[in-house]
DODREN-847356 format. One record per residue (C-alpha): x, z, y; residue in three letters. Coordinates in pm, whole numbers, plus 50000, padded with zeros to 5 digits. Example, Ala and Ser with C-alpha at 12.3 -4.5 7.8 and 13.67 -1.06 7.14 Angstrom:
<sites>
+-------+-------+-------+------+
!    xx !    zz !    yy ! rest !
+-------+-------+-------+------+
! 51230 ! 50780 ! 49550 !  ala !
! 51367 ! 50714 ! 49894 !  ser !
+-------+-------+-------+------+
</sites>
This chain:
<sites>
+-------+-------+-------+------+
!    xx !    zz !    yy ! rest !
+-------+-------+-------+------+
! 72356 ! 20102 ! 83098 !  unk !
! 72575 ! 19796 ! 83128 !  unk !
! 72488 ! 19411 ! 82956 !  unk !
! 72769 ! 19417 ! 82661 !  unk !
! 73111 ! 19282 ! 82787 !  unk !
! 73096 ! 19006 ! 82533 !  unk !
! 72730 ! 18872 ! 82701 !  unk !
! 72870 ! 18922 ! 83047 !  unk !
! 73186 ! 18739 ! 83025 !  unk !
! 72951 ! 18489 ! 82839 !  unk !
! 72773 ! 18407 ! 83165 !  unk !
! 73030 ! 18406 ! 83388 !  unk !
! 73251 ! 18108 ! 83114 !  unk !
! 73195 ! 17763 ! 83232 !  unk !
! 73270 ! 17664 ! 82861 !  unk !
! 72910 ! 17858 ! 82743 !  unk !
! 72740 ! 17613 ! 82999 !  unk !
! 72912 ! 17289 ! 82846 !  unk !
! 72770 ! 17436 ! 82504 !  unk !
! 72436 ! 17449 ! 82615 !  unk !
! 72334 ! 17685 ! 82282 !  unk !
! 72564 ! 17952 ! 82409 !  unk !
! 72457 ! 17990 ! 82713 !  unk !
! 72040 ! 17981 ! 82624 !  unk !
! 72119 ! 18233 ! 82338 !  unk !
! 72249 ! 18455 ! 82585 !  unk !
! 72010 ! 18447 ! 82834 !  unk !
! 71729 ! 18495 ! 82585 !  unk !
! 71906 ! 18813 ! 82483 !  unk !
! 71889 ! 18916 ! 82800 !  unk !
! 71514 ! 18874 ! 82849 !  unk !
! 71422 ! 19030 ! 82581 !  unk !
! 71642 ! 19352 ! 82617 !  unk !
! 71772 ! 19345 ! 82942 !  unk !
! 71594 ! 19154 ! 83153 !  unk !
! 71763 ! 19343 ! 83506 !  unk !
! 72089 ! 19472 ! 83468 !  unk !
! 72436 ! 19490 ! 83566 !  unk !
! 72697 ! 19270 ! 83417 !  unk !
! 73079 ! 19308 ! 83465 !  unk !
! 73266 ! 19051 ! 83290 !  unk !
! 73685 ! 19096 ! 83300 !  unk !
! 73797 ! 19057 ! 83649 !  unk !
! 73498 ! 19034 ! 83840 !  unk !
! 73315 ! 19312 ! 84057 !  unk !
! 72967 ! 19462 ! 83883 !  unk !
! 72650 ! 19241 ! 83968 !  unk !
! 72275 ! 19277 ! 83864 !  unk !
! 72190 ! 18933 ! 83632 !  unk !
! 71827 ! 18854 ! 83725 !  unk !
! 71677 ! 18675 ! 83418 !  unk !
! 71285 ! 18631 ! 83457 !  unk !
! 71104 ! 18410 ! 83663 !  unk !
! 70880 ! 18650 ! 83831 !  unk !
! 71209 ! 18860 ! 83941 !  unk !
! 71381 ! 18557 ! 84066 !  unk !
! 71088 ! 18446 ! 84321 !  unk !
! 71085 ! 18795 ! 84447 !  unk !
! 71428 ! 18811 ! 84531 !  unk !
! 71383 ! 18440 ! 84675 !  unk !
! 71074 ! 18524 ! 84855 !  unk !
! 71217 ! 18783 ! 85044 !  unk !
! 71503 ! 18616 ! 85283 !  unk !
! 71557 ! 18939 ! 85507 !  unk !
! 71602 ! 19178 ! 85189 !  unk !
! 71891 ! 18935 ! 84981 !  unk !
! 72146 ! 18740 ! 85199 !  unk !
! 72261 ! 18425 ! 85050 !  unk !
! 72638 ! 18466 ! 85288 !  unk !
! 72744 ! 18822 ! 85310 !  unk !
! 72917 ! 18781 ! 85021 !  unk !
! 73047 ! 18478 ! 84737 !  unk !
! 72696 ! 18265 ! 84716 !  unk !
! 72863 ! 18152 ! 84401 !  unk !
! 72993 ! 18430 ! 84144 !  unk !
! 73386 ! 18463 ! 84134 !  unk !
! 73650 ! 18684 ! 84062 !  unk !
! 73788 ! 18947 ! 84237 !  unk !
! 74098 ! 18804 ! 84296 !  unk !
! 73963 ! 18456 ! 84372 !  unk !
! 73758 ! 18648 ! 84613 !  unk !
! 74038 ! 18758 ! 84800 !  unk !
! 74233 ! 18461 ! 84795 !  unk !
! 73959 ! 18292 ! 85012 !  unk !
! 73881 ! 18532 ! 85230 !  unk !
! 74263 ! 18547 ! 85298 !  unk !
! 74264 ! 18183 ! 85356 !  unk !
! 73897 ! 18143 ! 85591 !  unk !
! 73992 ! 18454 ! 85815 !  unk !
! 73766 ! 18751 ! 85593 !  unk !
! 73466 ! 18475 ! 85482 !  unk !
! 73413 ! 18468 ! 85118 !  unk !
! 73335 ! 18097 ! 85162 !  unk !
! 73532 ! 17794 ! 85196 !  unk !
! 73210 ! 17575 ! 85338 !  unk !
! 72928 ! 17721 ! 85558 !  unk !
! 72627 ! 17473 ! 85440 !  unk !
! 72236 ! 17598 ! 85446 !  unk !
! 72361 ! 17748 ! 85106 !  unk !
! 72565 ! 18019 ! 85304 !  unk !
! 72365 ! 18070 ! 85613 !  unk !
! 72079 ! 18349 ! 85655 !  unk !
! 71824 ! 18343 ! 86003 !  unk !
! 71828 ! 18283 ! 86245 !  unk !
! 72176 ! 18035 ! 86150 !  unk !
! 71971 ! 17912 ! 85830 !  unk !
! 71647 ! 17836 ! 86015 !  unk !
! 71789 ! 17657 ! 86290 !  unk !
! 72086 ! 17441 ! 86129 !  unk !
! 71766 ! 17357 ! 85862 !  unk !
! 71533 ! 17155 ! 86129 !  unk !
! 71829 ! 16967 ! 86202 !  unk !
! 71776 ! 16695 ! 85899 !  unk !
! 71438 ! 16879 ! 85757 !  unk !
! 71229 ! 16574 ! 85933 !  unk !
! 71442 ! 16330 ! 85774 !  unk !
! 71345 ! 16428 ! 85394 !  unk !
! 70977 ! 16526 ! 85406 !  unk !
! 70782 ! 16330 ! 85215 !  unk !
! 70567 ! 16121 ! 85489 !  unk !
! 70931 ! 16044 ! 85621 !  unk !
! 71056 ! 15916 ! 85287 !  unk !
! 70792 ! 15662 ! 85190 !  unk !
! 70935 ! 15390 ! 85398 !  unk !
! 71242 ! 15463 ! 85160 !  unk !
! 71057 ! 15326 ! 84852 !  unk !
! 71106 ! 15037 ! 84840 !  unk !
! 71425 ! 14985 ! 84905 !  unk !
! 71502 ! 15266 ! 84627 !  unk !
! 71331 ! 15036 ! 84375 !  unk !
! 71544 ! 14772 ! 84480 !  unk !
! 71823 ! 14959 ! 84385 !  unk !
! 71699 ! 15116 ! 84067 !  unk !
! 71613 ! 14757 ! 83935 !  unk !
! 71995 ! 14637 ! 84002 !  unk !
! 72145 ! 14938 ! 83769 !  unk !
! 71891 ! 14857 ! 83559 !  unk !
! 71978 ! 14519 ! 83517 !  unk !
! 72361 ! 14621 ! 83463 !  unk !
! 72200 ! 14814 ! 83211 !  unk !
! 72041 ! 14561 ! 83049 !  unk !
! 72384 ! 14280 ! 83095 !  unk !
! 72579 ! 14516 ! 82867 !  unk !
! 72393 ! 14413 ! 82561 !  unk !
! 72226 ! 14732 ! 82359 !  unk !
! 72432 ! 15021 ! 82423 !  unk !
! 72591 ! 15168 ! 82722 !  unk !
! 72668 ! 15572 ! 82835 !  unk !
! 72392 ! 15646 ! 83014 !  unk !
! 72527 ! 15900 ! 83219 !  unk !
! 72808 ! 15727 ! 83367 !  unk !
! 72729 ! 15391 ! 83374 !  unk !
! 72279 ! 15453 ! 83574 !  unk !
! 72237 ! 15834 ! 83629 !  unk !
! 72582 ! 15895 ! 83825 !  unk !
! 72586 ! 15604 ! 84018 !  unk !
! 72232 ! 15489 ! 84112 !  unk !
! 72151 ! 15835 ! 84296 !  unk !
! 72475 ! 15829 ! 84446 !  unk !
! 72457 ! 15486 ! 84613 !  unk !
! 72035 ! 15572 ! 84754 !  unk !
! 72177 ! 15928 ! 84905 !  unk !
! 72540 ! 15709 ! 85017 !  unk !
! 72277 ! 15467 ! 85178 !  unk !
! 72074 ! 15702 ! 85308 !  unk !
! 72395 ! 15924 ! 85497 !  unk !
! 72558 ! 15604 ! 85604 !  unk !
! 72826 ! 15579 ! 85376 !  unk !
! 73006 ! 15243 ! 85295 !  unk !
! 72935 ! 15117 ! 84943 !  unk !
! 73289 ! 15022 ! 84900 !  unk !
! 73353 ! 15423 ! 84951 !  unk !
! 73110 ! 15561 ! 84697 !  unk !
! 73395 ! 15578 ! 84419 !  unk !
! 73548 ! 15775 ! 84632 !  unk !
! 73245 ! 15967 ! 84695 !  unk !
! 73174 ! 15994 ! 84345 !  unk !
! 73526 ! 16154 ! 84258 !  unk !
! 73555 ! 16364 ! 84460 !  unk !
! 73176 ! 16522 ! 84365 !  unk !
! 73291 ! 16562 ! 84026 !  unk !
! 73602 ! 16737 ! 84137 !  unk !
! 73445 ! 16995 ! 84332 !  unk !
! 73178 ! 17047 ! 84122 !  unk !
! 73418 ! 17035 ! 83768 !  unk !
! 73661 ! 17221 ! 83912 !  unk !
! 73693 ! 17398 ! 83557 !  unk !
! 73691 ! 17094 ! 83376 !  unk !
! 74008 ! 16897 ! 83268 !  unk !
! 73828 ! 16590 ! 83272 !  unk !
! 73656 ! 16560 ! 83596 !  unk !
! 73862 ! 16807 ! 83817 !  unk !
! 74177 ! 16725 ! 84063 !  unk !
! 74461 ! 16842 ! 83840 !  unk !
! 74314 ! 16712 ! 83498 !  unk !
! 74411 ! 17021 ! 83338 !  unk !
! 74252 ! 17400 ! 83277 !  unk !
! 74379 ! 17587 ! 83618 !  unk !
! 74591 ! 17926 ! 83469 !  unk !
! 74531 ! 18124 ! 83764 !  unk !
! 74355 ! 18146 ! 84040 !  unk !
! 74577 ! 18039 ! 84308 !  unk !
! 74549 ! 17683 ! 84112 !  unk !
! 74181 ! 17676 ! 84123 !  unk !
! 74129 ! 17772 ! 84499 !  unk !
! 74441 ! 17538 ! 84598 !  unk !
! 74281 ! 17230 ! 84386 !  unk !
! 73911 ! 17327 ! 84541 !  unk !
! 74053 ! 17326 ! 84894 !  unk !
! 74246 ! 17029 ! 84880 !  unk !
! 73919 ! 16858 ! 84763 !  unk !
! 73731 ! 17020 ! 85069 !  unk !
! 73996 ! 16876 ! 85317 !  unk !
! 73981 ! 16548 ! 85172 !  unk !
! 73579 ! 16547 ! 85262 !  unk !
! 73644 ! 16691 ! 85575 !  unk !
! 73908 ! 16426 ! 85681 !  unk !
! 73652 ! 16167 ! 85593 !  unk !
! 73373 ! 16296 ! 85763 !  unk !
! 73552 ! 16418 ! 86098 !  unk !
! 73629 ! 16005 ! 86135 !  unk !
! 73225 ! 15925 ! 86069 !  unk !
! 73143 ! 16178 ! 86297 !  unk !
! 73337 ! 16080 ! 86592 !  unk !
! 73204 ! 15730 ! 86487 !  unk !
! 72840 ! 15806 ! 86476 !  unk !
! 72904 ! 15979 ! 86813 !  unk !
! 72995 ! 15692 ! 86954 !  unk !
! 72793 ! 15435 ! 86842 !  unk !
! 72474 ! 15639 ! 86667 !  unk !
! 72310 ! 15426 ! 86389 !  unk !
! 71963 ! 15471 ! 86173 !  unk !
! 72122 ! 15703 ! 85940 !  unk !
! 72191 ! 16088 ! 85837 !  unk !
! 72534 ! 16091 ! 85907 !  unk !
! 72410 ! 16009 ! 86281 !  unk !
! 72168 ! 16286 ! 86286 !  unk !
! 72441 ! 16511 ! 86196 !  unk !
! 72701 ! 16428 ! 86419 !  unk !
! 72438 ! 16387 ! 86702 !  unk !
! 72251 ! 16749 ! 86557 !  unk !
! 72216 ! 17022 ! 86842 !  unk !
! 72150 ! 17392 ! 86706 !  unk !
! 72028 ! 17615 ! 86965 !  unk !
! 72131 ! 17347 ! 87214 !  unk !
! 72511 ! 17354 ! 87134 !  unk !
! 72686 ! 17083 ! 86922 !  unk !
! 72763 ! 17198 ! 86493 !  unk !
! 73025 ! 17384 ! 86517 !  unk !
! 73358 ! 17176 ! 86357 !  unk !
! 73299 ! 17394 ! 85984 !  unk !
! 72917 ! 17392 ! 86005 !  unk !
! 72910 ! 17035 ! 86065 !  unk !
! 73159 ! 16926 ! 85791 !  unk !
! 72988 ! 17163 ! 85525 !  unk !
! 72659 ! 16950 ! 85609 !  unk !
! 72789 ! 16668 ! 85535 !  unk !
! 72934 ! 16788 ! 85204 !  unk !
! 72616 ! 16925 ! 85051 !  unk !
! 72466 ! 16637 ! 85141 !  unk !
! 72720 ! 16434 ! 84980 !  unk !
! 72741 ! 16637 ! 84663 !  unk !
! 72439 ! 16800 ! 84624 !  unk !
! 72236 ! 16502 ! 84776 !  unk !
! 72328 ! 16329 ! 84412 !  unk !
! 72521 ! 16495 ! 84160 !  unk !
! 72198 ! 16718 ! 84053 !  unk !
! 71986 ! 16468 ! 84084 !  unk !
! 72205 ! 16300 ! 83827 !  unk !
! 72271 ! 16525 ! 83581 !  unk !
! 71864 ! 16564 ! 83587 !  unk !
! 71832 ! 16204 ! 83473 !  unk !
! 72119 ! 16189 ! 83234 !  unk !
! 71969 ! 16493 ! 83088 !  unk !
! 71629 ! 16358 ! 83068 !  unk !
! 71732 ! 16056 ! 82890 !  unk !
! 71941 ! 16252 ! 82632 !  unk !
! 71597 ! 16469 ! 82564 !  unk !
! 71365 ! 16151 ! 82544 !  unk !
! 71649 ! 15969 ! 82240 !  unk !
! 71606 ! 16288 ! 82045 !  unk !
! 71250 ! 16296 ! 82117 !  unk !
! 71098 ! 15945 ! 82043 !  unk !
! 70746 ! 16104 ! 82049 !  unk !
! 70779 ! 16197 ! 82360 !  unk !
! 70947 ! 15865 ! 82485 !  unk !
! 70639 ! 15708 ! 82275 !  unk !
! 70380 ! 15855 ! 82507 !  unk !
! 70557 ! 15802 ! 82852 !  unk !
! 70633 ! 15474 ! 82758 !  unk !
! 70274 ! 15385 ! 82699 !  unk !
! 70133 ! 15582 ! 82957 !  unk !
! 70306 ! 15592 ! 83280 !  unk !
! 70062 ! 15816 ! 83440 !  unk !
! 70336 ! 16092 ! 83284 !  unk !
! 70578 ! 16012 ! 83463 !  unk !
! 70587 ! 16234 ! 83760 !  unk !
! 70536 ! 16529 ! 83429 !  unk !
! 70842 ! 16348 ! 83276 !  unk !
! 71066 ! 16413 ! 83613 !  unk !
! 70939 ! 16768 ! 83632 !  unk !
! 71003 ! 16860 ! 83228 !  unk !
! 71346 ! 16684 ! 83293 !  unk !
! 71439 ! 16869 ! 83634 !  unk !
! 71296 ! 17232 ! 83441 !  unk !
! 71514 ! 17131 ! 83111 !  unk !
! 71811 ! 17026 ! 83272 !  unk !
! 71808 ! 17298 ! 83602 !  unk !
! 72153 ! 17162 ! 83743 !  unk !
! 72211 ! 17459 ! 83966 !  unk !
! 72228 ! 17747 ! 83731 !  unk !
! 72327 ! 18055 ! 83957 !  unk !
! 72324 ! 18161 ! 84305 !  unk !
! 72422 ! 18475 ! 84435 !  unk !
! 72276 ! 18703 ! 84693 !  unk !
! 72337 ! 19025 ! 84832 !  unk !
! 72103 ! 19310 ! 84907 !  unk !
! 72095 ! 19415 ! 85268 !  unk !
! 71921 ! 19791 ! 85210 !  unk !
! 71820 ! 19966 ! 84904 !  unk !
! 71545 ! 19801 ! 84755 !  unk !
! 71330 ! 19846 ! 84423 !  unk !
! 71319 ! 19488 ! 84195 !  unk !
! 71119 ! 19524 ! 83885 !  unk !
! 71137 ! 19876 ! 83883 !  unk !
! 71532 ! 19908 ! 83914 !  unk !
! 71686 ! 20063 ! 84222 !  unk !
! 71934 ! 19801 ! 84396 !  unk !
! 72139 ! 19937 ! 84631 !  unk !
! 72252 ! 19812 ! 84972 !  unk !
! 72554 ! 19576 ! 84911 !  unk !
! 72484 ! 19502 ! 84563 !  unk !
! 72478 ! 19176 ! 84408 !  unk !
! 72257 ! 18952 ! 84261 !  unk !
! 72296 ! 18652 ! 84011 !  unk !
! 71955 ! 18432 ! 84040 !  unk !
! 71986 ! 18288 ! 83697 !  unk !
! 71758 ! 17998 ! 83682 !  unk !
! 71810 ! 17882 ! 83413 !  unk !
! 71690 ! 18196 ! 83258 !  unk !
! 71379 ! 18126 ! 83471 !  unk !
! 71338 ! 17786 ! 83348 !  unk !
! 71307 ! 17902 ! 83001 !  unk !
! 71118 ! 18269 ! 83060 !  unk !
! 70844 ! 18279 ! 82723 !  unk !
! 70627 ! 18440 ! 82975 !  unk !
! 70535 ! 18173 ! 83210 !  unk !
! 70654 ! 17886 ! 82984 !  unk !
! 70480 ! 17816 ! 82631 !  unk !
! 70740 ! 17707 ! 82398 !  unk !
! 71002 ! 17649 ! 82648 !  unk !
! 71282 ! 17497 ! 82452 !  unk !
! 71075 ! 17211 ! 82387 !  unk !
! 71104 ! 16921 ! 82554 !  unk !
! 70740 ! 16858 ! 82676 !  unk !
! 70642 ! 16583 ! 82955 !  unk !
! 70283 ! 16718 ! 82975 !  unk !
! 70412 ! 17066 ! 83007 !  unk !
! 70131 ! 17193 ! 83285 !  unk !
! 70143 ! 17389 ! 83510 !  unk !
! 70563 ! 17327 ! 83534 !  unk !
! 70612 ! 17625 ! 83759 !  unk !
! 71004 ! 17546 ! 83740 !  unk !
! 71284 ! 17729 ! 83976 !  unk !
! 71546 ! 17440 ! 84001 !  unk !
! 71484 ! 17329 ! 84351 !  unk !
! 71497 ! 17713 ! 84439 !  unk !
! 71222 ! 17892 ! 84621 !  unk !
! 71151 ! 18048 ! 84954 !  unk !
! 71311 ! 17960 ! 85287 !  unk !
! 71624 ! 17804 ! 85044 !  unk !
! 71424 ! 17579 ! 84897 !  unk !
! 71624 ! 17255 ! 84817 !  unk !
! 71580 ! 17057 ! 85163 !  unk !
! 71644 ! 16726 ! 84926 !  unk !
! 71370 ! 16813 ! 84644 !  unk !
! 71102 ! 16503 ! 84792 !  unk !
! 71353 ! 16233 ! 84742 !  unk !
! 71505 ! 16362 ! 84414 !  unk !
! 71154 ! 16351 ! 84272 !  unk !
! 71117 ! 16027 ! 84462 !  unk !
! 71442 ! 15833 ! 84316 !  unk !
! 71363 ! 15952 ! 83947 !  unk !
! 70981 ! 15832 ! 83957 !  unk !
! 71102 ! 15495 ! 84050 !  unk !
! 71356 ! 15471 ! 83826 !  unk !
! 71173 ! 15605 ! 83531 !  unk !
! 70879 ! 15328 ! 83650 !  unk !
! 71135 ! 15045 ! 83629 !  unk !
! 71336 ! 15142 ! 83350 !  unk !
! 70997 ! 15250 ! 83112 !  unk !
! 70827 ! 14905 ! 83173 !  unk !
! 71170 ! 14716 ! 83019 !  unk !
! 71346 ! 14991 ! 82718 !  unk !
! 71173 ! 14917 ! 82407 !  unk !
! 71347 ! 15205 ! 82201 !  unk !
! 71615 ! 15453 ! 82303 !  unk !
! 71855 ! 15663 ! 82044 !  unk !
! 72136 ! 15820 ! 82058 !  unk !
! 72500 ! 15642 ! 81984 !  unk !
! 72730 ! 15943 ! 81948 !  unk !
! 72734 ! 16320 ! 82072 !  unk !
! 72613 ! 16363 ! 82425 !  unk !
! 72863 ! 16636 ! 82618 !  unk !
! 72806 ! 16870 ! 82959 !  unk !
! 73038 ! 16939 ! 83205 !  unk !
! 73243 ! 17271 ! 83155 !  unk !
! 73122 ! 17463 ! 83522 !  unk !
! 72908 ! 17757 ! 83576 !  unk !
! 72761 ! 17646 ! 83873 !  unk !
! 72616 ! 17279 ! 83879 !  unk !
! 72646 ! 17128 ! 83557 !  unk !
! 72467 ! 16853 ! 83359 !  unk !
! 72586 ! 16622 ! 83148 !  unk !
! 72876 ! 16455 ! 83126 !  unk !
! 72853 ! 16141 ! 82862 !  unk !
! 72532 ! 16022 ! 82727 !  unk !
! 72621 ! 15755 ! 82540 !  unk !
! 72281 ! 15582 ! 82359 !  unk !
! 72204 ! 15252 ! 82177 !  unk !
! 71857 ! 15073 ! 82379 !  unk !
! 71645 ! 14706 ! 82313 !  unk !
! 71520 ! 14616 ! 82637 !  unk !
! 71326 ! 14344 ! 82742 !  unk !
+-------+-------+-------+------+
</sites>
């Protein structure tokens, strides 16, 4: 037995994920009547969609069992499939970040920044972060009692603390910024290179690579920069990184710098867009965290859990294995669909409600495992200040207009949240 073509294409169309409805109604289908299965949508190869929470931490938990690079880490179609192995010399993958890398590789290239973003490392950070939330919120505040929320605080205040943090000029974070939302919106007219729907697949790869190369050119000159004259930064630990004793390799090194430089912001940003779009349809909820800031840190967890930014990653079994009482084979593979996980009715009560005292918040968004997001302490970090700042100052918070999400399948959050504010 096979999900239905119409709920497998479903999963797989970056258009369900801007709908947001779509895409939960599916998934909720498939909990509740086919929780494990295999999905083929039109023009892809056959791949087991894991739905529950439970089954996602297993496959997480066991590293040695499901590789994250021996195939796409990111579901794609056949043909797409070939097109970049065709261009990268047989890889499926056009970077080689932590995301692609299994042990010993994923280990090793891991302890290279890992020091950098524990949490006893990031406290010094603080205050300097709540600097910088208190100047977007100001800009907030000098545009009178509206403003898009999305594009105007959550894009661009993570952005500049993770720019800061890598070494990146402020003057360059536009830059930065564009080309995020191009590699991440690939699929959407709005955001990605071409401004219009790619109508094959050559387009989509070609527009994706050209994005990749413009990252790379950038970061090859702050590499042989930092080389030269090392600074207090990440970018410096990266060009400076030793893996086994032997410089990054040229790909390894680039593709660092890129998740950092994506990842390092863009999710954290959709997270608070999306959290601010939940708390102006539900004043209650606003109403309590605004008068008790002690819910807070449950505010930034709800918000990470409603939101989950990364909604799939693949991986691909290495023997035959048993999951939930299914037989995967060796080769098969595996879309971790979190979130699926992030609204499972057995581990959360009521789970598409927006609840900041939601406890335990047992989410999957920062991943789990040996994968775990290596950026999760100062994501939680930069929200809890900013939600501190902003909370003491909004009054009220409402919608002014239709929020919209990004049209992607594989990080998305939202893409306008315009809202009307009184702040002191």
């Amino acid at each position: 037995m096979t999900i239905p073509v119409d709920i497998a294409n479903t999963i797989v169309d970056p258009k369900a994920y801007a709908d947001g409805d779509r895409i939960d109604q599916a998934f909720a289908r498939l909990r509740r009547e086919s929780p494990l299965e295999v999905a083929q949508p039109d023009g892809f190869d056959p791949f087991w969609v894991v739905t529950r929470h439970a089954d996602i931490l297993e496959v997480e938990r066991q590293n040695e069992l499901f590789h994250n690079g021996d195939r796409a880490t990111i579901v794609t179609t056949i043909e797409a499939d070939q097109k970049v192995r065709a261009m990268m010399g047989g890889s499926p993958h056009l970077v080689r970040s932590l995301v692609q890398m299994d042990n010993p590789d994923h280990f090793a290239y891991r302890r290279v920044t890992q020091g950098s973003l524990l949490p006893q490392n990031l406290r010094s950070l603080e205050a300097r972060i709540r600097e910088i939330a208190r100047s977007f919120i100001d800009r907030m505040a000098a545009q009178g009692d509206r403003c898009d929320f999305a594009r105007d605080v959550a894009f661009l205040y993570p952005l500049h603390v993770i720019m800061e943090v890598l070494g990146v000029p402020e003057a360059d974070e536009p830059r930065m910024l564009k080309l995020t939302q191009e590699l991440f919106g690939s699929a959407d007219p709005d955001l990605n290179r071409d401004g219009k729907v790619a109508t094959n697949v050559n387009e989509g790869i070609d527009s994706l690579q050209s994005v990749i190369m413009d990252f790379m050119m950038y970061f090859n000159a702050m590499t042989e920069d930092r080389r030269a004259s090392p600074r207090e930064d990440l970018a410096s630990i990266i060009a400076n990184g030793k893996v086994n004793g032997e410089p990054m390799g040229h790909l390894e090194a680039m593709s660092y710098y890129i998740i950092a430089a994506t990842a390092g912001h863009d999710t954290t940003s959709s997270t608070t867009a999306g959290a601010m779009w939940a708390l102006a349809e539900n004043p209650d909820q606003f109403a309590r965290v605004k008068n008790d800031p002690s819910l807070i840190p449950g505010l930034v967890e709800e918000s990470i859990r409603w939101v989950t930014p990364v909604k799939h990653f693949m991986r691909t079994a290495t023997a035959d294995a048993e999951l939930a009482g299914r037989k995967i084979a060796k080769g098969d593979w595996l879309m971790l669909s979190y979130p699926s996980g992030n609204r499972d009715e057995t581990v959360f009560e009521d789970p598409f409600s927006f609840r900041i005292d939601r406890t335990p918040n047992k989410h999957v968004a920062f991943g789990y495992g040996a994968h775990v997001c290596l950026g999760q302490h100062l994501a939680r970090m930069e929200m809890r200040v900013l939600w501190e700042e902003l909370l003491a100052r909004v009054d009220s918070v409402e919608l002014d207009g239709q929020p919209t999400r990004m049209t992607a399948n594989f990080v998305c959050g939202p893409k306008a949240v315009p809202i009307r504010f009184k702040m002191r």
